[in-house]
mmCIF file of the C-alpha atoms, coordinates in Angstrom:
data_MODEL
# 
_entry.id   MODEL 
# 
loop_
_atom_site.group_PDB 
_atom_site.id 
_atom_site.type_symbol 
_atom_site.label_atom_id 
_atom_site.label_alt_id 
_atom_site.label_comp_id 
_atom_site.label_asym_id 
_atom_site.label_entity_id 
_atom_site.label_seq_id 
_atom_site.pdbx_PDB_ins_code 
_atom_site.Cartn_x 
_atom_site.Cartn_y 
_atom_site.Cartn_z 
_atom_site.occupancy 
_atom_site.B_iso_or_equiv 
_atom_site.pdbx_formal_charge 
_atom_site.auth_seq_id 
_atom_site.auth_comp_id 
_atom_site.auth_asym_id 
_atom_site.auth_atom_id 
_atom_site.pdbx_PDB_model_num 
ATOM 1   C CA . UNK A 1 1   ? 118.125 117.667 92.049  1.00 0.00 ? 1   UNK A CA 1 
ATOM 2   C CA . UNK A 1 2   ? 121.663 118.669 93.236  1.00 0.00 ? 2   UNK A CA 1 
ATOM 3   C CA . UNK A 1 3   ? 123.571 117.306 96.011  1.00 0.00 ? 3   UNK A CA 1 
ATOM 4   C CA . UNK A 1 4   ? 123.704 114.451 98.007  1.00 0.00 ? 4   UNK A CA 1 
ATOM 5   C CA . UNK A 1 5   ? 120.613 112.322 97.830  1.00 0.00 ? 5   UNK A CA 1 
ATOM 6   C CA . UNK A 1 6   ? 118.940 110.839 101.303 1.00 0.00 ? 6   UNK A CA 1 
ATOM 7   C CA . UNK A 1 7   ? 117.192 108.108 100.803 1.00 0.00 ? 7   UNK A CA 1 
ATOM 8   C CA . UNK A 1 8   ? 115.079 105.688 102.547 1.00 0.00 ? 8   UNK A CA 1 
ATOM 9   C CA . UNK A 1 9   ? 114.703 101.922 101.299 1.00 0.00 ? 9   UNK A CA 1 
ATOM 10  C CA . UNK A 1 10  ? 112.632 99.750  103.213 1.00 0.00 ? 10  UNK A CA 1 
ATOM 11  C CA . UNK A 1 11  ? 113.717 95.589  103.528 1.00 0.00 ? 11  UNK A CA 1 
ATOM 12  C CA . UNK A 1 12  ? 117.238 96.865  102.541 1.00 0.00 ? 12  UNK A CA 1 
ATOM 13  C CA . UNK A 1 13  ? 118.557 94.004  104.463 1.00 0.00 ? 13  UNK A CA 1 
ATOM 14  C CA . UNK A 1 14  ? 118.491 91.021  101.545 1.00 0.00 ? 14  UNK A CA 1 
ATOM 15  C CA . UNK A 1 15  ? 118.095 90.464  97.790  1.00 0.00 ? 15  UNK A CA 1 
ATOM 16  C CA . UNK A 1 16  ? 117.438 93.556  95.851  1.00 0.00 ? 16  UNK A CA 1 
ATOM 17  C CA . UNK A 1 17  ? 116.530 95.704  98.805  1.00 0.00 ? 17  UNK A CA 1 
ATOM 18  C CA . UNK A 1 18  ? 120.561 94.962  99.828  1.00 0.00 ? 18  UNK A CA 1 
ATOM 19  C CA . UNK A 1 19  ? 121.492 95.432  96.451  1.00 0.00 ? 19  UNK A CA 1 
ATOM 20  C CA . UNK A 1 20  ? 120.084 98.947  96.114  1.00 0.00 ? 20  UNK A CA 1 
ATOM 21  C CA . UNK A 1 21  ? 121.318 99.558  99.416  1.00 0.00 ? 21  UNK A CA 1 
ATOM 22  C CA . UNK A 1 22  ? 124.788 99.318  98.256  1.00 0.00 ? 22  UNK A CA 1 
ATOM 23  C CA . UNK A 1 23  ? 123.964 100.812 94.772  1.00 0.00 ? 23  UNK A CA 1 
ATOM 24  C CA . UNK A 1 24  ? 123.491 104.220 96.291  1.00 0.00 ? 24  UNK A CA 1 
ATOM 25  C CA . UNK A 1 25  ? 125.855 104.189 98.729  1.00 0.00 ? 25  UNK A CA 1 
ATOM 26  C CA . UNK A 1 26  ? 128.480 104.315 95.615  1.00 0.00 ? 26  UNK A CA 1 
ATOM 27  C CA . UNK A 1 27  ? 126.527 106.505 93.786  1.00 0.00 ? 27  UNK A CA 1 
ATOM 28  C CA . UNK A 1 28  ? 127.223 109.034 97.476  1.00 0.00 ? 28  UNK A CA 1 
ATOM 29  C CA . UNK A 1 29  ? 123.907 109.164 99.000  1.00 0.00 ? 29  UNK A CA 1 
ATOM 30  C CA . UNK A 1 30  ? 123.286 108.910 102.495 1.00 0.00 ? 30  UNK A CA 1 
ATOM 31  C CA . UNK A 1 31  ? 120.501 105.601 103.092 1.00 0.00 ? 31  UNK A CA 1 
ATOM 32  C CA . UNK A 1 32  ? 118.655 104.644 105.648 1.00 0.00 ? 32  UNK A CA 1 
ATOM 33  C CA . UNK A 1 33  ? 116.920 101.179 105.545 1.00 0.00 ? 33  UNK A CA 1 
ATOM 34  C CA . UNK A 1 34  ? 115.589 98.648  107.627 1.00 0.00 ? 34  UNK A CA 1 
ATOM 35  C CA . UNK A 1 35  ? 114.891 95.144  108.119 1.00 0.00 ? 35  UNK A CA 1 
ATOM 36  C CA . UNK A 1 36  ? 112.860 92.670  110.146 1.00 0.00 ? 36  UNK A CA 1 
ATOM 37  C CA . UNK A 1 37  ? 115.978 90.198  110.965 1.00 0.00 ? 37  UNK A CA 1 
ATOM 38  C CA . UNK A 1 38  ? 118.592 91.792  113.670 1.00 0.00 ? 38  UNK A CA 1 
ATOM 39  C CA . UNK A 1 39  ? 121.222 89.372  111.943 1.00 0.00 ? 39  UNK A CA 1 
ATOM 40  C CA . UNK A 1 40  ? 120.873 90.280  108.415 1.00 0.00 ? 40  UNK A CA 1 
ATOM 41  C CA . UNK A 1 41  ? 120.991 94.338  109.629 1.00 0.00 ? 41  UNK A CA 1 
ATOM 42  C CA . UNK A 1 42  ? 124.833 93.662  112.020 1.00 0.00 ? 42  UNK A CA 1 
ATOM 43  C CA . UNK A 1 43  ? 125.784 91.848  108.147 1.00 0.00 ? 43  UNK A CA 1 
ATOM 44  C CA . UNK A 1 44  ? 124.951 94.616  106.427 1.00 0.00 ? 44  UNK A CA 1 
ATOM 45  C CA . UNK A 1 45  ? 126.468 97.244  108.546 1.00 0.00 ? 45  UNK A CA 1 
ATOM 46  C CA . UNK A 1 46  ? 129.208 94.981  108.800 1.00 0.00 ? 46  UNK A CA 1 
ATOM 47  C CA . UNK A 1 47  ? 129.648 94.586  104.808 1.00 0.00 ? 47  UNK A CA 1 
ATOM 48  C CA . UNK A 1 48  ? 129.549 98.172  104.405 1.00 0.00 ? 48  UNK A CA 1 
ATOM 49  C CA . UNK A 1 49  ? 131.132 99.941  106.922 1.00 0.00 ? 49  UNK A CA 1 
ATOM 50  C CA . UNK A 1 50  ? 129.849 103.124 105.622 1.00 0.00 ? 50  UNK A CA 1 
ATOM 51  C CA . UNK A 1 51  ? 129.073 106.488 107.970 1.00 0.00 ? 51  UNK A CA 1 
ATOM 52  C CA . UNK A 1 52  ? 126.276 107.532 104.848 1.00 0.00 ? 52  UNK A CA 1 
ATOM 53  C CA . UNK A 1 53  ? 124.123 104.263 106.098 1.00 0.00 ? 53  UNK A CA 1 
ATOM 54  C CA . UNK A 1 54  ? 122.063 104.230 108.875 1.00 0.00 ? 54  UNK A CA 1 
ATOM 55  C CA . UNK A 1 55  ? 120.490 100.783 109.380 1.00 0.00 ? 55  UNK A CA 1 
ATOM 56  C CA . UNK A 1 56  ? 118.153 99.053  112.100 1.00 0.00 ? 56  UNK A CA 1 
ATOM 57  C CA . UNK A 1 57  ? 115.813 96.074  112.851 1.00 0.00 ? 57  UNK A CA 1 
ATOM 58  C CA . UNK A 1 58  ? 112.453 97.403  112.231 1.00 0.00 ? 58  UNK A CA 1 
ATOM 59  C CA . UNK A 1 59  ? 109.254 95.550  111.052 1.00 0.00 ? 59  UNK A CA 1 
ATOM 60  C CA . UNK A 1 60  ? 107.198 97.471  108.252 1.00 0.00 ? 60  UNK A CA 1 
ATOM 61  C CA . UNK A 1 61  ? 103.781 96.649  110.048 1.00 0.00 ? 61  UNK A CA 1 
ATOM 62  C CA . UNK A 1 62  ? 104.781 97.833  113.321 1.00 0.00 ? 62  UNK A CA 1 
ATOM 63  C CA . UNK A 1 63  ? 103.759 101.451 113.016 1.00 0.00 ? 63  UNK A CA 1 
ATOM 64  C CA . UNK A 1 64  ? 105.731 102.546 116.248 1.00 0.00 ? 64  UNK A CA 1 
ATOM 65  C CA . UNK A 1 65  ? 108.809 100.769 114.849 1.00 0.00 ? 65  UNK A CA 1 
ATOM 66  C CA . UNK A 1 66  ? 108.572 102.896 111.476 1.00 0.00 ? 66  UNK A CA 1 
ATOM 67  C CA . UNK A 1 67  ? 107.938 105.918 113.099 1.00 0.00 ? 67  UNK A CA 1 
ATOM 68  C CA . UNK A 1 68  ? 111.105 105.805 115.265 1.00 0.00 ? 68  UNK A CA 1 
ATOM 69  C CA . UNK A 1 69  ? 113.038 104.538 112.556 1.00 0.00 ? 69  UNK A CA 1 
ATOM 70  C CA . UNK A 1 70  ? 111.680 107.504 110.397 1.00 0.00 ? 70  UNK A CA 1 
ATOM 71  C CA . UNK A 1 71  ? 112.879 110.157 113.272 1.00 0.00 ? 71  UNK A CA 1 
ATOM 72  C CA . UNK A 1 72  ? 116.336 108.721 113.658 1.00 0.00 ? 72  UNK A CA 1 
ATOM 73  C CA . UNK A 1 73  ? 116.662 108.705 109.774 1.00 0.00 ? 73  UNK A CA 1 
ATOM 74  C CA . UNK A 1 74  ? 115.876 112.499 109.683 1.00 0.00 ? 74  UNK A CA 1 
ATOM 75  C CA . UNK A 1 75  ? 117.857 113.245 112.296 1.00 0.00 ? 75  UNK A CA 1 
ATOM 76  C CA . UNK A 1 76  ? 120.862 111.281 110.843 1.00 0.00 ? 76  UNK A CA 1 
ATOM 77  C CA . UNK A 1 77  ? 120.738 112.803 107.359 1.00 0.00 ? 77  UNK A CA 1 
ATOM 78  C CA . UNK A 1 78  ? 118.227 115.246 107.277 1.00 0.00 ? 78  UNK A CA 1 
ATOM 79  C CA . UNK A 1 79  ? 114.648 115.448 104.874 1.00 0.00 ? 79  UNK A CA 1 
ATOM 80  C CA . UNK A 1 80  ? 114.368 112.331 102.855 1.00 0.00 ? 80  UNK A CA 1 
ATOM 81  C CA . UNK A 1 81  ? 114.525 113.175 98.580  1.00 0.00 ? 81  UNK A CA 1 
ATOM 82  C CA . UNK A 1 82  ? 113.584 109.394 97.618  1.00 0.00 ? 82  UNK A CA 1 
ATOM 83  C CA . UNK A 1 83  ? 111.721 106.509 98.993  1.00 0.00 ? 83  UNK A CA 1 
ATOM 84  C CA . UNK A 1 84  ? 112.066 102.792 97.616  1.00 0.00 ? 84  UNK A CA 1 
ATOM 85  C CA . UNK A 1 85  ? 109.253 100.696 98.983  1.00 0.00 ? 85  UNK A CA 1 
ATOM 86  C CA . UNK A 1 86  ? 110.986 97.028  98.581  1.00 0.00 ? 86  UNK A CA 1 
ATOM 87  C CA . UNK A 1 87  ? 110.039 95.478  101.426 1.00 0.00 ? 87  UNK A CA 1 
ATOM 88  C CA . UNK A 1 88  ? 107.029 92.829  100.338 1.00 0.00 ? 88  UNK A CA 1 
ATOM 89  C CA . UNK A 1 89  ? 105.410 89.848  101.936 1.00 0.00 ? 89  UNK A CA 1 
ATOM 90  C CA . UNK A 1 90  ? 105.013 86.757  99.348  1.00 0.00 ? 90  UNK A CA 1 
ATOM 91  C CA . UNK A 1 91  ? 103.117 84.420  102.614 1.00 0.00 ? 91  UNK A CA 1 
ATOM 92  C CA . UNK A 1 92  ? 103.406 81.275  103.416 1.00 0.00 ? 92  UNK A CA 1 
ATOM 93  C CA . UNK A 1 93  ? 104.468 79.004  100.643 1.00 0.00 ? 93  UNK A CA 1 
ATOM 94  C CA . UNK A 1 94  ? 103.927 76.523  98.218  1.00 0.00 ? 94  UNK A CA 1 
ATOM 95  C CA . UNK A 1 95  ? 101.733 79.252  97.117  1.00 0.00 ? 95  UNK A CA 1 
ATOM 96  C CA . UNK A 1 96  ? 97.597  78.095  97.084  1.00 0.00 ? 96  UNK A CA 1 
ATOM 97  C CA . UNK A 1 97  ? 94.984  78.976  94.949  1.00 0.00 ? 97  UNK A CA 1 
ATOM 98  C CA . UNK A 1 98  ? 92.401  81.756  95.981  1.00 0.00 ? 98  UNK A CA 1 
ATOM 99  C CA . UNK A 1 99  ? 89.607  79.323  97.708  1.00 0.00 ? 99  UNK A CA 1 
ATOM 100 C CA . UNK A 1 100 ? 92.379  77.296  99.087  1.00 0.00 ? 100 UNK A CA 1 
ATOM 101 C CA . UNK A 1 101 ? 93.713  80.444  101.266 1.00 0.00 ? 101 UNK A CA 1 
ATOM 102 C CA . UNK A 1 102 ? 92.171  81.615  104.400 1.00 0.00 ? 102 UNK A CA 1 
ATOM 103 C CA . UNK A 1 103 ? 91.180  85.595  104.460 1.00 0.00 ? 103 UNK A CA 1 
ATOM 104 C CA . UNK A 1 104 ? 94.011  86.261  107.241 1.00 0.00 ? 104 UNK A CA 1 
ATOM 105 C CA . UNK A 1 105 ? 96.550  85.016  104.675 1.00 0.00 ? 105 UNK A CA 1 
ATOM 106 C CA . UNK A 1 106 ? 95.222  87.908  102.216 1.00 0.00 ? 106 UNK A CA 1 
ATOM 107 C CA . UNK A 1 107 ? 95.186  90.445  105.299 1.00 0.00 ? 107 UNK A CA 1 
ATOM 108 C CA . UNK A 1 108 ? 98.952  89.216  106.094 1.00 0.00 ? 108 UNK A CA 1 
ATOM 109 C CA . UNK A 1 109 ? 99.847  89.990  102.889 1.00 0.00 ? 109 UNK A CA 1 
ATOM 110 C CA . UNK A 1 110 ? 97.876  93.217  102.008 1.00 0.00 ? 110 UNK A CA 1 
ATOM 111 C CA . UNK A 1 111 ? 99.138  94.466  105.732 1.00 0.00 ? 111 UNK A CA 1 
ATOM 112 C CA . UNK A 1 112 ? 102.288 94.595  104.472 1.00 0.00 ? 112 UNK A CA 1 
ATOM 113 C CA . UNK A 1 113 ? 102.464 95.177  100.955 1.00 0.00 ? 113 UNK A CA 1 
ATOM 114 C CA . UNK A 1 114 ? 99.584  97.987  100.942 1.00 0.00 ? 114 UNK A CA 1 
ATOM 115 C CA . UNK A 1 115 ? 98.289  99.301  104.636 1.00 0.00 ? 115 UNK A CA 1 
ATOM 116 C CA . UNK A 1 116 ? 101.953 99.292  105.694 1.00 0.00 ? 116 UNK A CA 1 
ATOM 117 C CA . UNK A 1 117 ? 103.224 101.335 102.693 1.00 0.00 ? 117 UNK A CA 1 
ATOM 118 C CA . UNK A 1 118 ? 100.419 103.599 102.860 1.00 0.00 ? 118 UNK A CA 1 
ATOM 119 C CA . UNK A 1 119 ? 101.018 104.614 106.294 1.00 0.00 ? 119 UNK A CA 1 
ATOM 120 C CA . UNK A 1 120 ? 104.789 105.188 106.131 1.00 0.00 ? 120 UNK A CA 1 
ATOM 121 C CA . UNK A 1 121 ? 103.799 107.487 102.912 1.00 0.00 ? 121 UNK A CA 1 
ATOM 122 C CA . UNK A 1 122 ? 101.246 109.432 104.920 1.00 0.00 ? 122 UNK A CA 1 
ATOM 123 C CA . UNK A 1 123 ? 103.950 109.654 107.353 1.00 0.00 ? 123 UNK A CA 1 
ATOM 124 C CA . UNK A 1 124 ? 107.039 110.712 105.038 1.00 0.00 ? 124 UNK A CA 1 
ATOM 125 C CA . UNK A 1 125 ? 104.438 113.555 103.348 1.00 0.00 ? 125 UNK A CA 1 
ATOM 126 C CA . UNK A 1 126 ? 102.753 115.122 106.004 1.00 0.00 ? 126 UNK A CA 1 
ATOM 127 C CA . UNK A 1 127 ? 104.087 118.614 106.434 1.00 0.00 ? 127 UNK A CA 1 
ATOM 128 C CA . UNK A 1 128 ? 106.989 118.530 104.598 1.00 0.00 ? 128 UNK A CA 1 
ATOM 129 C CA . UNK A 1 129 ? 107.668 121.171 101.517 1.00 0.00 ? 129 UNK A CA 1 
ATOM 130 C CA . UNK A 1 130 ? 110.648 119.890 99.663  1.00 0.00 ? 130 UNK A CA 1 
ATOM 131 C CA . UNK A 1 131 ? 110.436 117.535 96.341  1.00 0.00 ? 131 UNK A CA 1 
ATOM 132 C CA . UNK A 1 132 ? 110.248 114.241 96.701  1.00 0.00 ? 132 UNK A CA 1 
ATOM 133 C CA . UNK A 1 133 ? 110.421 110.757 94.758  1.00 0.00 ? 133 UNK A CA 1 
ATOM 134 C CA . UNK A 1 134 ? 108.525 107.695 95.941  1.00 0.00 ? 134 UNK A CA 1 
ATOM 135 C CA . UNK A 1 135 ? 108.971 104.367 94.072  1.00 0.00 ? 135 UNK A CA 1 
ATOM 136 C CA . UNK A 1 136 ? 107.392 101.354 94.817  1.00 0.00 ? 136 UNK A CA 1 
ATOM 137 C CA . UNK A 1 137 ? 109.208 98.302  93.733  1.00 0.00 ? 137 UNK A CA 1 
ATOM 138 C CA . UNK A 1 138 ? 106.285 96.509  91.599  1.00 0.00 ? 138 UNK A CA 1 
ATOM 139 C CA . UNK A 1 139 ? 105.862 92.942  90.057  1.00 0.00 ? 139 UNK A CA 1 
ATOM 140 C CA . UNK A 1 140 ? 105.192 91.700  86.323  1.00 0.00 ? 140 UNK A CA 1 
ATOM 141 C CA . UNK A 1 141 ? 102.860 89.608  88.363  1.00 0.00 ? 141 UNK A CA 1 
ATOM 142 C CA . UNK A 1 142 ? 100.668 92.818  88.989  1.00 0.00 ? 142 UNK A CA 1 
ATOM 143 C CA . UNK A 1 143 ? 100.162 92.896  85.209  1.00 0.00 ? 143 UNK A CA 1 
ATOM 144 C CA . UNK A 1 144 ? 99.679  89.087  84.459  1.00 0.00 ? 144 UNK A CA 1 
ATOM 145 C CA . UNK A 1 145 ? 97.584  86.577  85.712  1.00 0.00 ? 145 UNK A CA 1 
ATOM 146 C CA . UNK A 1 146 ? 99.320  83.747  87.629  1.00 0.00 ? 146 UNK A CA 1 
ATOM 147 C CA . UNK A 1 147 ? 97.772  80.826  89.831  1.00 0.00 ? 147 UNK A CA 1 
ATOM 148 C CA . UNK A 1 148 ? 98.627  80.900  93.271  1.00 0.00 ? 148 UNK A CA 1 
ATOM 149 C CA . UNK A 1 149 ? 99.494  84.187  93.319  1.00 0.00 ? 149 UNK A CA 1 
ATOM 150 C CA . UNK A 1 150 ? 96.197  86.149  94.015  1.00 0.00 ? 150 UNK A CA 1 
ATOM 151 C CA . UNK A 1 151 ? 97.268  87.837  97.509  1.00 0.00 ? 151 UNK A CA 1 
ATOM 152 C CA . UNK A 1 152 ? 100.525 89.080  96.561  1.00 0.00 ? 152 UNK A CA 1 
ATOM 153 C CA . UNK A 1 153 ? 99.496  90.234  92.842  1.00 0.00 ? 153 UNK A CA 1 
ATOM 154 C CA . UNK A 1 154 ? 96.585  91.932  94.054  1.00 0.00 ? 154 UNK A CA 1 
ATOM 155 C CA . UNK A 1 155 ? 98.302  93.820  96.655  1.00 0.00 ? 155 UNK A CA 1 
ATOM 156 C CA . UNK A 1 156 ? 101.041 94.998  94.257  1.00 0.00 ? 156 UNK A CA 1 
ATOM 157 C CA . UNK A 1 157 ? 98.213  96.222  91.896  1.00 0.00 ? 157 UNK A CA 1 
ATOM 158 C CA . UNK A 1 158 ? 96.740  98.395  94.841  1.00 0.00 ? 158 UNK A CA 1 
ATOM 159 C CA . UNK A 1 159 ? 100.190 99.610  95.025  1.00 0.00 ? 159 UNK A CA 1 
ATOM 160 C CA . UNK A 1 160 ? 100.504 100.727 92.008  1.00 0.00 ? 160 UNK A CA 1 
ATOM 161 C CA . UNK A 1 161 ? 97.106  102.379 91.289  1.00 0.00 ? 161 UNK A CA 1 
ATOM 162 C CA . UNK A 1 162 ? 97.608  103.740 94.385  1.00 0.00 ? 162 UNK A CA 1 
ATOM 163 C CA . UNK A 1 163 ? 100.913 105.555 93.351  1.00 0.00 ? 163 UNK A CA 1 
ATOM 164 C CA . UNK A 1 164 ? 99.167  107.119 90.061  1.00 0.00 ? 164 UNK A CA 1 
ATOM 165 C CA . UNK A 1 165 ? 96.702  108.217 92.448  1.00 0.00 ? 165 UNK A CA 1 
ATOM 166 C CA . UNK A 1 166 ? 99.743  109.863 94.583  1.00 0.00 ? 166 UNK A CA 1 
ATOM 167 C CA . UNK A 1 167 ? 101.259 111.096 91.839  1.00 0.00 ? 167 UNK A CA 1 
ATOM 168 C CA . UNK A 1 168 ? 97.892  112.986 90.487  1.00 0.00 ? 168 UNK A CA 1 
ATOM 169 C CA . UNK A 1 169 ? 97.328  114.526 94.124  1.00 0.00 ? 169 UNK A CA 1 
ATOM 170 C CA . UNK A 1 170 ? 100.828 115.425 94.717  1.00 0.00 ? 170 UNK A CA 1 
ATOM 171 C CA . UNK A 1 171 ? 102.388 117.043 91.474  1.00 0.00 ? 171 UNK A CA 1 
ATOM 172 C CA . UNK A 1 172 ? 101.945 120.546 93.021  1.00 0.00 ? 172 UNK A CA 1 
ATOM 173 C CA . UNK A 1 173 ? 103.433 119.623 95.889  1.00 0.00 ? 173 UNK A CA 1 
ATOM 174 C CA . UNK A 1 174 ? 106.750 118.264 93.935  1.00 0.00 ? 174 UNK A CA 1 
ATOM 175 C CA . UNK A 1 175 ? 105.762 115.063 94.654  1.00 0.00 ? 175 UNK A CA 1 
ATOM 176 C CA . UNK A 1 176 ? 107.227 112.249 92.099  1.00 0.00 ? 176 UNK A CA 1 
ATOM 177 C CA . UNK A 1 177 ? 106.101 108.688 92.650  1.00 0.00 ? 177 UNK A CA 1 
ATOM 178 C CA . UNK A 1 178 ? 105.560 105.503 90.422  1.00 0.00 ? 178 UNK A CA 1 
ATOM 179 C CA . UNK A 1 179 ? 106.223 101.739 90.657  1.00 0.00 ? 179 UNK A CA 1 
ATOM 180 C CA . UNK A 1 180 ? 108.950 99.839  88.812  1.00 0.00 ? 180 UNK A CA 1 
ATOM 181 C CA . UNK A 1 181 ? 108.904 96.274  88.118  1.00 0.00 ? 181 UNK A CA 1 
ATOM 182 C CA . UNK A 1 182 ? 112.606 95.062  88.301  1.00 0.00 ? 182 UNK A CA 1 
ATOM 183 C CA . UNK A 1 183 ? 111.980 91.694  86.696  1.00 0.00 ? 183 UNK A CA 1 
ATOM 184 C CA . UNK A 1 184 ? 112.450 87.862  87.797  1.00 0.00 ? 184 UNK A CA 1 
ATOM 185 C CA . UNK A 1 185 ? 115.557 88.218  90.363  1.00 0.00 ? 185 UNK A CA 1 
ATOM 186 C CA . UNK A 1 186 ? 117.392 85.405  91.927  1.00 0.00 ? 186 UNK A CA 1 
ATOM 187 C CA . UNK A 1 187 ? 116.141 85.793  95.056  1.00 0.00 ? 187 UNK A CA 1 
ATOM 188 C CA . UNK A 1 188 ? 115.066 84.077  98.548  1.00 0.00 ? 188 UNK A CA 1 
ATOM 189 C CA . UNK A 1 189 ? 111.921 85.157  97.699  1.00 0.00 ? 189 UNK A CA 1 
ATOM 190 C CA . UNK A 1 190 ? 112.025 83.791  94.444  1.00 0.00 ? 190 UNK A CA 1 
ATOM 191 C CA . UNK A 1 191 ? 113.655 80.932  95.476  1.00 0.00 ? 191 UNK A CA 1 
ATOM 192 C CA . UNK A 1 192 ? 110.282 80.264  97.975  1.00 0.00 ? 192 UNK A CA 1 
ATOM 193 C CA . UNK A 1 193 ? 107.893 81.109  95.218  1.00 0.00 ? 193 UNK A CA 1 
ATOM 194 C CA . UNK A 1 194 ? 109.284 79.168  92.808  1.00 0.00 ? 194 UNK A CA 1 
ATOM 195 C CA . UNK A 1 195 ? 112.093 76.693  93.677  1.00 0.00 ? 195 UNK A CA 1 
ATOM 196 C CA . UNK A 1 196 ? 112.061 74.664  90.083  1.00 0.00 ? 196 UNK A CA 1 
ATOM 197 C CA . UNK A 1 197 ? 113.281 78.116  88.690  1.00 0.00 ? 197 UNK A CA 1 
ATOM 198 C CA . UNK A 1 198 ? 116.787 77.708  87.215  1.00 0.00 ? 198 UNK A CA 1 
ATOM 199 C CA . UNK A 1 199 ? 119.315 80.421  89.119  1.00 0.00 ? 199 UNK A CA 1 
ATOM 200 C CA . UNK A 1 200 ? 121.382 80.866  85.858  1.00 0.00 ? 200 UNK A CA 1 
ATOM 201 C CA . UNK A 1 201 ? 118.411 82.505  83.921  1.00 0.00 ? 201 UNK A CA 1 
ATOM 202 C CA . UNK A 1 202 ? 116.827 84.774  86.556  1.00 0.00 ? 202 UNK A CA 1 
ATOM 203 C CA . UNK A 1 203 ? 118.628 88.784  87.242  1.00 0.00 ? 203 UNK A CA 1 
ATOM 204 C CA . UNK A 1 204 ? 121.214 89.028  89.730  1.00 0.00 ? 204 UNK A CA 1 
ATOM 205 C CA . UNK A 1 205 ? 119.737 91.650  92.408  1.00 0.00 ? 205 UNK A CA 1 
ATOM 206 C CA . UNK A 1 206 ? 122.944 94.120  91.617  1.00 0.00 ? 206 UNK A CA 1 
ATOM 207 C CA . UNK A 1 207 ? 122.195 93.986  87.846  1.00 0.00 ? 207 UNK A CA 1 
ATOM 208 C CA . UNK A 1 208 ? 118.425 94.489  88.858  1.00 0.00 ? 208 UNK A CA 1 
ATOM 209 C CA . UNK A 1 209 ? 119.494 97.434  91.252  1.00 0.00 ? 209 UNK A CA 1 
ATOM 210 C CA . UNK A 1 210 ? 121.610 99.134  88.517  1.00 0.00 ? 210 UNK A CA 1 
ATOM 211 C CA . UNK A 1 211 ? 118.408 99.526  86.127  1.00 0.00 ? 211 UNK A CA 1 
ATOM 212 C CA . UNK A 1 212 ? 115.981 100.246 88.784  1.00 0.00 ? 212 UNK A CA 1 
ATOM 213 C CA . UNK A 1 213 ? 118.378 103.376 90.009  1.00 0.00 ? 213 UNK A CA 1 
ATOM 214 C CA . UNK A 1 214 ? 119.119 104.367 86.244  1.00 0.00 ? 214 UNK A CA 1 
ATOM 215 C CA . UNK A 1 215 ? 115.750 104.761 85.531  1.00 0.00 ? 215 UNK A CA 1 
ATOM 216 C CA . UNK A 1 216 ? 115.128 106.788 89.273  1.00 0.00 ? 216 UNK A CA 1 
ATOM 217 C CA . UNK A 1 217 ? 117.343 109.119 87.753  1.00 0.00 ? 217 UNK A CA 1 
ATOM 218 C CA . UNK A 1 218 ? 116.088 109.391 84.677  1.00 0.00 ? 218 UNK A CA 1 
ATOM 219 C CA . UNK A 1 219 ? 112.835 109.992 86.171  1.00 0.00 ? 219 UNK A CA 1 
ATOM 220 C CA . UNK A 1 220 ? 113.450 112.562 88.743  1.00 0.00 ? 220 UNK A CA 1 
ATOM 221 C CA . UNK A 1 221 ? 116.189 114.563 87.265  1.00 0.00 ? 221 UNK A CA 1 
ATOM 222 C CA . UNK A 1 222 ? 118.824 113.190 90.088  1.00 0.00 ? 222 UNK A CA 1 
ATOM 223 C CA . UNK A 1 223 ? 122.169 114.144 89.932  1.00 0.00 ? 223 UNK A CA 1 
ATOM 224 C CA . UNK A 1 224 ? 124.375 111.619 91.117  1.00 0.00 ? 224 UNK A CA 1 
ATOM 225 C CA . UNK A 1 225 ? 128.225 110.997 90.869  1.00 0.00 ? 225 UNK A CA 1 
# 
């Protein structure tokens, strides 16, 4: 794809989302992102000072919220070309076993890491005729099996079957989506998860944001400067 990218990233406000944020923005694309915390969005518009990012409060389960926030977007830069679903909800912490969490924790999580997602995709497809990458922003502990961590892996694995499925439906339609699992990051959610975790031998979220865009590129035939 030639020219300059537009791209959406949702939770751009903090740890990798920020980091990819910033990532495109040098590599010249125009982003629009989103966060739930009005005080992390003023710091990042503040940090970047950058007319090719457009950036609001917005909360991912508040379908009027996205919506608006999709408009302005378009408006502001035109048709998106790539999607990065970051934004994720880990719940309330220390993390609990299965039989130890109540079924609205599960539906807190899946709201946000699944129902959300699929209704801002629904949203970013309908009508539109130009190509366009979706990548959802996946977890190692979709693939492995760790205790405590049955709401969050489980919704990342509906994620990510869910983007095959996507991908197998939407070909024709030049429709590129899959999930990438940027690795352990020293995060604040990683930092909630798992607070014994050493700093000095997790990713930084820039490092993490390099690969994951290197490999977007490789993917989808970007070209970017």
């Amino acid at each position: 794809m030639e020219g300059r990218i537009n791209a959406i990233v949702t939770g751009g406000t903090c740890g990798l989302g920020k980091a990819l944020v910033k990532t495109l923005l040098k590599n010249g694309c125009n982003v629009a992102t989103f966060g739930r915390r009005p005080d992390l969005v003023r710091t990042l518009i503040e940090e970047v000072g950058n007319a090719s990012l457009f950036a609001e409060s917005c909360d991912l389960t508040n379908l009027e919220q996205v919506s608006s926030f999709l408009r302005k977007a378009t408006i502001a830069f035109g048709a998106q070309d790539l999607i990065i679903l970051n934004a994720g909800e880990l719940g309330p912490t220390p993390l609990k076993s299965v039989k130890e969490n109540s079924i609205l924790y599960f539906r807190l999580v899946f709201e946000t890491n699944f129902f959300s997602n699929v209704w801002l995709i629904k949203e970013v497809l309908g009508g539109r005729k130009s190509p366009i990458a979706i990548v959802h922003v996946t977890s190692d502990s979709a693939s492995n099996a760790y205790a405590g961590w049955g709401a969050y892996s489980s919704s990342k694995i509906a994620m990510d079957h869910l983007l095959r499925i996507i991908q197998a439906e939407e070909r024709v339609n030049m429709v590129t989506a899959f999930s990438l699992d940027p690795g352990d990051m020293d995060t604040e959610m990683h930092r909630r998860a798992l607070p014994e975790d050493n700093p000095d031998s997790l990713k930084k979220p820039e490092d993490a944001a390099g690969e994951v865009l290197a490999e977007i590129w490789k993917r989808c035939g970007f070209n970017v400067r």
